[in-house]
KESEFI-418760 format. One line per 10 residues: number of its first residue (from 1); for each residue x, y, z of N, C-alpha, C, O. Coordinates in nm, 3 decimals, decimal comma, padded with zeros to 5 digits. Layout:
N
NUM) X:Y:Z:X:Y:Z:X:Y:Z:X:Y:Z  ...
//
This chain:
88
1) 06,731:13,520:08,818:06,616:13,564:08,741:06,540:13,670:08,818:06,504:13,663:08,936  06,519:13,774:08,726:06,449:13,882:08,851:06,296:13,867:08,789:06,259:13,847:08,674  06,214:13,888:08,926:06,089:13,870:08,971:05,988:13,997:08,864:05,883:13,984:08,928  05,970:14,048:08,810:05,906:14,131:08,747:05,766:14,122:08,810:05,709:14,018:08,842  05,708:14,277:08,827:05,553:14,295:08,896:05,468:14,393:08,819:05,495:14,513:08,823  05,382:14,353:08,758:05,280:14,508:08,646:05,257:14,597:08,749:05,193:14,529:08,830  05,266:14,680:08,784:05,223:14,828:08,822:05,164:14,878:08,795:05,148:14,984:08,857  05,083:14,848:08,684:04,955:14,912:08,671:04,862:14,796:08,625:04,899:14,678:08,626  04,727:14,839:08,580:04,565:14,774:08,573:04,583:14,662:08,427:04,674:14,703:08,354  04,550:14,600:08,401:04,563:14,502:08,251:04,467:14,631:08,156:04,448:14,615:08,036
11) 04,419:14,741:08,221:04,316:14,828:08,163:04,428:14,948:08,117:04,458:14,975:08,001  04,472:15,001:08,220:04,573:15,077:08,190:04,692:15,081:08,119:04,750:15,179:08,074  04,730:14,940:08,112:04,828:14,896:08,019:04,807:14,897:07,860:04,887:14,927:07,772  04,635:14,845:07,849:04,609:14,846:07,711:04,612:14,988:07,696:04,653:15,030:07,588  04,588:15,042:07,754:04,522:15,235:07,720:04,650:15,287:07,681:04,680:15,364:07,589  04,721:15,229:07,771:04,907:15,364:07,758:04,958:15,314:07,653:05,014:15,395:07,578  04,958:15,165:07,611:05,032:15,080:07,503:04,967:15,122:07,381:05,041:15,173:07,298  04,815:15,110:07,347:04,776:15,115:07,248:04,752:15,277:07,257:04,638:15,302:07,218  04,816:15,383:07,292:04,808:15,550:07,283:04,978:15,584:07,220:05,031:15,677:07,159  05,028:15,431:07,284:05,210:15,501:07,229:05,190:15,431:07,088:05,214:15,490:06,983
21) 05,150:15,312:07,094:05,166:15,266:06,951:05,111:15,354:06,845:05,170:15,362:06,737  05,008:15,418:06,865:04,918:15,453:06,747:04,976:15,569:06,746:04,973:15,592:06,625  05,054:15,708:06,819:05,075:15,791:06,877:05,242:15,820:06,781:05,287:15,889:06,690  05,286:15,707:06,882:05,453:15,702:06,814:05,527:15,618:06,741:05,640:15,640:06,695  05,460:15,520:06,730:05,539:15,380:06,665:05,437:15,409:06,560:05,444:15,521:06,510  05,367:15,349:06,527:05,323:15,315:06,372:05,340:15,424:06,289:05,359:15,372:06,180  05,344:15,534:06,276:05,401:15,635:06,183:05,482:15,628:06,162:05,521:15,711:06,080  05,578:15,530:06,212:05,748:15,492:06,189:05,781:15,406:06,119:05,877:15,423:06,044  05,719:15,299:06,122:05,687:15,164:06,073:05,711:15,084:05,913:05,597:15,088:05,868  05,768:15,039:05,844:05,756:15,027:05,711:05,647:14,895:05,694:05,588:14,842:05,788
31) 05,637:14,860:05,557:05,528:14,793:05,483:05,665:14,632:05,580:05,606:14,542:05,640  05,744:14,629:05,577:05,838:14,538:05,578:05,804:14,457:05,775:05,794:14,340:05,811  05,796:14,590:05,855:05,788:14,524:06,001:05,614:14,466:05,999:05,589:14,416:06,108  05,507:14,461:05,915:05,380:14,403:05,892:05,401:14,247:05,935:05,482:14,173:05,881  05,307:14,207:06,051:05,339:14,088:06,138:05,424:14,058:06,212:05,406:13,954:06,276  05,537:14,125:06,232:05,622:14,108:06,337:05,597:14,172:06,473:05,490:14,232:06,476  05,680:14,175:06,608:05,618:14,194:06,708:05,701:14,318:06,778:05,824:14,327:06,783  05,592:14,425:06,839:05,662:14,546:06,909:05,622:14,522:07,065:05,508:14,494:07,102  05,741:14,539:07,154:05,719:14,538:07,253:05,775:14,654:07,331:05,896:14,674:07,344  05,673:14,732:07,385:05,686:14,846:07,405:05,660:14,923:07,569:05,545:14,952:07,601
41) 05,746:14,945:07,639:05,766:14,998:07,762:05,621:15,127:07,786:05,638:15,232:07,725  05,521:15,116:07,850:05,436:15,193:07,858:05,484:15,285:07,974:05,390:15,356:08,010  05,600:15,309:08,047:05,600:15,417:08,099:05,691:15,520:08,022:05,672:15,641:08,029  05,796:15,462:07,944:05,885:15,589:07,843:05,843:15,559:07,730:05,847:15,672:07,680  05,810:15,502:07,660:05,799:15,448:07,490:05,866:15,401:07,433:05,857:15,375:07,313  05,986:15,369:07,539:06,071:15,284:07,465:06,050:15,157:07,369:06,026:15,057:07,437  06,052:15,135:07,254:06,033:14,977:07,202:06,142:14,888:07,150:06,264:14,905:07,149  06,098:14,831:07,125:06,164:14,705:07,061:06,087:14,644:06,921:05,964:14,651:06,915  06,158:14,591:06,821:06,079:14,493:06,724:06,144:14,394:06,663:06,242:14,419:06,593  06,094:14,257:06,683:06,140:14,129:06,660:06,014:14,062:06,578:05,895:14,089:06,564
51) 06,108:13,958:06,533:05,997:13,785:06,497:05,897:13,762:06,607:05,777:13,744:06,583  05,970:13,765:06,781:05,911:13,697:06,861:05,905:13,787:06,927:05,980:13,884:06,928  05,759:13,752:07,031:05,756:13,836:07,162:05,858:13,831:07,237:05,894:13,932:07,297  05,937:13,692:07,250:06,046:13,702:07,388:06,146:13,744:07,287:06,253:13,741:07,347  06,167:13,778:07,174:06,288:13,822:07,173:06,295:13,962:07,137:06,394:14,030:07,109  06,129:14,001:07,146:06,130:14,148:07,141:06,117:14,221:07,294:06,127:14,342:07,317  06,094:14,128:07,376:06,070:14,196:07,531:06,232:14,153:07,574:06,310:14,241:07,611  06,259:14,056:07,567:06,415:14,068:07,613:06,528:14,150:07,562:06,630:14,172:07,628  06,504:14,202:07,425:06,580:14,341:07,408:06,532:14,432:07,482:06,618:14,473:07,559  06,420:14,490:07,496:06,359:14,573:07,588:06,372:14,598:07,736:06,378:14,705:07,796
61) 06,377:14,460:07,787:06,436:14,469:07,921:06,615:14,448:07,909:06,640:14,426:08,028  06,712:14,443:07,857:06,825:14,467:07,859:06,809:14,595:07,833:06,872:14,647:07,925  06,772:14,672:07,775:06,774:14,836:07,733:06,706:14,916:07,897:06,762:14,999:07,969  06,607:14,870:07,908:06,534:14,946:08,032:06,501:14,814:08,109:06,428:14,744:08,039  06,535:14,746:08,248:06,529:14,637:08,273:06,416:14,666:08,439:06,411:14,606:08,547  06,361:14,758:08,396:06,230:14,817:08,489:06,106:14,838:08,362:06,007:14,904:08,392  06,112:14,803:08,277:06,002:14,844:08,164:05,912:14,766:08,249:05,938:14,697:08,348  05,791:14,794:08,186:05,663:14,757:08,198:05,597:14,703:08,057:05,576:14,798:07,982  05,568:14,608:08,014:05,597:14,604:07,853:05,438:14,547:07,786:05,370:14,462:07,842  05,410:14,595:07,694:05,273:14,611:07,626:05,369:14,546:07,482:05,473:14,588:07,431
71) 05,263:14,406:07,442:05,266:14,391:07,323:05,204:14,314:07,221:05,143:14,207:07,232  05,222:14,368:07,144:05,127:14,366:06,999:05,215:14,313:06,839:05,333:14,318:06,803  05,150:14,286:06,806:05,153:14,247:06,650:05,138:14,346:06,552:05,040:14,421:06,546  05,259:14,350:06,456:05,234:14,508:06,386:05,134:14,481:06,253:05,151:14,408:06,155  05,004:14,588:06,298:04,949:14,488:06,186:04,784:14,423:06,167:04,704:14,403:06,076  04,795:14,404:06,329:04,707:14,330:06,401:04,676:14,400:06,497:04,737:14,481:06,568  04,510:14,336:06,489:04,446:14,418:06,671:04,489:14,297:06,781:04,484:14,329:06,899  04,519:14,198:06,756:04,585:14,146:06,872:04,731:14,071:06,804:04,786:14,078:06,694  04,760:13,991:06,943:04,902:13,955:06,908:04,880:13,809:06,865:04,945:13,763:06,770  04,786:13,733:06,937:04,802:13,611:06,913:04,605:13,596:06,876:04,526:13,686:06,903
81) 04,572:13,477:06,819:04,469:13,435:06,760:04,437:13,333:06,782:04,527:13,252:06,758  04,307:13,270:06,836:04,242:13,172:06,905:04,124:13,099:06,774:04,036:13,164:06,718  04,147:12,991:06,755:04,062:12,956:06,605:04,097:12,927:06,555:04,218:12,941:06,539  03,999:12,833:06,456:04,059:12,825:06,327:03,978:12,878:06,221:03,857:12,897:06,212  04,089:12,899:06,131:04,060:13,009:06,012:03,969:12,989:05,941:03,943:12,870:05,921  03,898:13,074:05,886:03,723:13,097:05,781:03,816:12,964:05,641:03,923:12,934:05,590  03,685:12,936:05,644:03,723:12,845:05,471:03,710:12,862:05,376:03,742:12,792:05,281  03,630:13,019:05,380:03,571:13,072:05,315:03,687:13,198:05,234:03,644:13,276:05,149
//
């Protein structure tokens, strides 16, 4: 199992991730990938998109297995959600 290390800031990661997403991925995107998950290499732009985070970062690292990986929910300002839902 290899050791993986972020290389850059949890600040910098959101900045480069959420500049490729909005930048290069979502103009690509159909009505169909809505809720599923992009995991996306913030030093080339490489991505990925799956059901799941691990099975969208583990294509990603078989493709580029030095990525650095930013990810999100297509769809959503975050990936995951803490709460429970309005009743309203």
């Amino acid at each position: 199992m290899t050791l993986r290390q972020p290389r850059y800031s949890k600040e910098e990661f959101a900045k480069r991730g959420d500049r490729i997403y909005e930048t290069q991925i979502h103009p690509k995107l159909k009505e169909s990938d809505r809720g599923k998950i992009v995991a996306i290499d913030i030093e080339t732009g490489a991505f990925e998109i799956a059901n799941t985070p691990i099975i969208a970062t583990d294509r990603l690292y078989e493709k580029y297995p030095d990525a650095q990986p930013w990810v999100i929910r297509i769809g959503h300002r975050t990936l995951y959600r803490f709460g429970s839902q309005s009743l309203k």
